[in-house]
Structures are given as C-alpha cells and as structure tokens.
C-alpha positions, 0 to 999 in steps of 0.5 A, a space after each residue: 159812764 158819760 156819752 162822748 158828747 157828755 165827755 165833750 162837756 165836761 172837758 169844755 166845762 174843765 178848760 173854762 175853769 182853768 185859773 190863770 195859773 194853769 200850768 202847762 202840764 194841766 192843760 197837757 193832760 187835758 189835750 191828752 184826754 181830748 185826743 183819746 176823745 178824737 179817736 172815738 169822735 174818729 169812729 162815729 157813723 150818724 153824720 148828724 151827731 158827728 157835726 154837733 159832736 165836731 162843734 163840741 171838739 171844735 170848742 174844747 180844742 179853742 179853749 185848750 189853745 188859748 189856756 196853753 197859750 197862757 201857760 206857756 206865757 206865764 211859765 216863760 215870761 212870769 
C-alpha cells in the first residue's frame, strides 16, 4: 500500500493525464479520492511532513479545479 504522500502522487499524476475530454463524473471521482485523502492529510502530526504533504494537496486540488472547469465547459458549451 502506497504512502499518503505516494497517494498524493499518484492522483497528481492522474489529473495531469486527464484528456480534454474528461467528463465531470471523472474528475468527480478523483475530487472524491482527494478528499478521503484530506481527512488522513487531517490526522498527521510531524508539522514537517504535513506542510510537503500540504504542498502535494495544494496541487492535487489546482489540477482538479481547472480540469472540472473544463469538463463542465465542454459538457455545457460542446
């Protein structure tokens, strides 16, 4: 089983290879994972991890935004 931060990585590495032609459901279900992934982020003590792990969240939760941004574009205007 994967770290939290090997977690991180992986969704990181998913929502950069989301095509143009995600559909909202897709990056729904990855904003789901992320948040399963916030509550654990939620429990971890060492202040030096969480901000790197924090970081890691921080760019999970942009690339998710901006690829349901262009989901809900492309499902609403084609």
């Amino acid at each position: 089983m994967l770290s939290l931060e090997g977690r991180l990585a992986q969704l990181i590495k998913e929502a950069r290879n989301l095509e143009t032609g995600a559909t909202v459901e897709t990056v729904g279900g990855l904003q789901s994972a992320l948040g399963s992934l916030d509550r654990e982020l939620a429990t971890t003590a060492d202040s030096t991890q969480r901000r790197e792990l924090g970081r890691l969240r921080r760019e999970a939760g942009l690339l998710l935004a901006d690829a349901r941004a262009r989901a809900v574009l492309a499902r609403d205007f084609g």
